[in-house]
Every structure is written in structure tokens, then in C-alpha cells.
N, C-alpha and C positions, 0 to 999 in steps of 0.2 A: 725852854731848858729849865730845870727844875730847880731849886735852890741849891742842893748840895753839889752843884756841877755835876753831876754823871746826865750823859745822854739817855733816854730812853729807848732799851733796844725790845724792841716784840717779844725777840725772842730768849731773850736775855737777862734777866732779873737779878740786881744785887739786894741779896739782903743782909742784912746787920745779926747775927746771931746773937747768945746769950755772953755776957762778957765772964773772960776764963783768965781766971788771974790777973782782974785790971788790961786785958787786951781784947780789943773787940775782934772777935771773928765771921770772917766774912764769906759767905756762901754763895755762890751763882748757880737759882732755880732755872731747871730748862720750863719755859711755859710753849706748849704744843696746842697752836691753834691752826693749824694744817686742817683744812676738809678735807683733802686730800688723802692723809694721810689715815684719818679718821674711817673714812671711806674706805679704803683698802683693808685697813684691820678690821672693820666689820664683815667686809666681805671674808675676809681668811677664815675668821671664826664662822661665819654662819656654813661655810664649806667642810671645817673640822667637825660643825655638828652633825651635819650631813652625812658626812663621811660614817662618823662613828654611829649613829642611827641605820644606817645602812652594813655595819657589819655587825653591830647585834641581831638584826634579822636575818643577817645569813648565818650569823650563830646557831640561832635558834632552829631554822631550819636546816641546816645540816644535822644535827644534833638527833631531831626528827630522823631524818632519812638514815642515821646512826642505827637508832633503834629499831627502825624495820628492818634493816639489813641484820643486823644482830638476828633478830627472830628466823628472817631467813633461812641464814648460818646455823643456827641450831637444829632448824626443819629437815633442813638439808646433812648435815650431820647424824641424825637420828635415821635417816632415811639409809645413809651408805653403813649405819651399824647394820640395821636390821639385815640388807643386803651383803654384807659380810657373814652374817651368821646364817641367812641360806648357803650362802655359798660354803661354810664347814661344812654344814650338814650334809650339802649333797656328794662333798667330796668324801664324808665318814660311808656315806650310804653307796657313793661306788665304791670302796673299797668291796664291798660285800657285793655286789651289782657293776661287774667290769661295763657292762654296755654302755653306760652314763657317760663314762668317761673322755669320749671323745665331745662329747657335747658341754664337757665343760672343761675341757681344754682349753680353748680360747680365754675365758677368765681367772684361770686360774693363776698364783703370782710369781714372776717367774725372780731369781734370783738375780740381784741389781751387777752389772758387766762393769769394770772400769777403761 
């Protein structure tokens, strides 16, 4: 037992602060000597890291497969203008040429029904 009577607890630390106004003020440090616990929070964090290392690379590549899709889209986009603007023309050119006409009946746009 120590001189100033208190026990010594593990886990439990008193200590003597700086004195505030002639009164001494007294703190109890938690001191954490847990392997156990030690151990657990190393595991949590090395998992957080993980974690997060493993969705900046699906960041990254999704982001990738962003941009080819984009390209795509544009491809693909350009592709049904130009395909629109045959289909004016050959609608301007049956006007003039009824025969056509049935043959582009099937694509032509029909007025939306509610």
C-alpha cells in the first residue's frame, strides 16, 4: 500500500492536478492495458482500411467504365441523328415518289395515343 493510503487500482489512476485557488484538484486517468482490447481496435482499423482501399478502386473503376459508356452514348446518338435525317429525306422524296411510301411506313413516327 502506498504512503498516501489510496490503493492502487490498474485501472484507475488518481492524480493530483495543478492547485486552483489554494484547492487541489483531483483527476482519475483511465490507463488501458487491455491486449484485448488493443487487439480488437487494431483489427477494426486495419478492416476500415481495407474497406476504404477497396472502394477507391471501385471508384476508380467505375468511373473508367463511366467514360466508355459515355463514348458509347454519343456513338450511339450520332448514329440514330444521321438515321433520322434519312428517314426525312426519304419521307421529302416520297412525297414526290408515292411508291416508297409503303416501305417506309413501318418507321415512320406515329403520333403518341394517351
Amino acid at each position: 500500500m502506498p504512503a498516501d493510503g489510496h490503493e492502487i487500482n490498474p485501472f484507475f489512476a488518481v492524480k493530483i492536478a495543478v492547485d486552483i485557488c489554494r484547492q487541489s484538484a483531483k483527476f482519475v486517468a483511465f490507463v488501458m492495458k487491455s491486449e484485448t482490447t488493443n487487439t480488437v481496435l487494431t483489427f477494426v482499423l486495419a478492416v476500415l482500411v481495407l474497406a476504404g482501399v477497396l472502394f477507391a478502386l471501385q471508384s476508380i473503376f467505375r468511373s473508367r467504365e463511366l467514360r466508355n459508356l459515355q463514348a458509347q452514348t454519343i456513338a450511339c446518338q450520332s448514329n440514330m441523328n444521321r438515321l433520322n435525317l434519312l428517314l426525312n429525306e426519304a419521307i421529302v422524296y416520297g412525297k414526290v415518289h408515292p411508291d416508297i411510301n409503303r416501305v417506309l411506313q413501318p418507321f415512320e413516327a406515329k403520333p403518341p395515343t394517351r
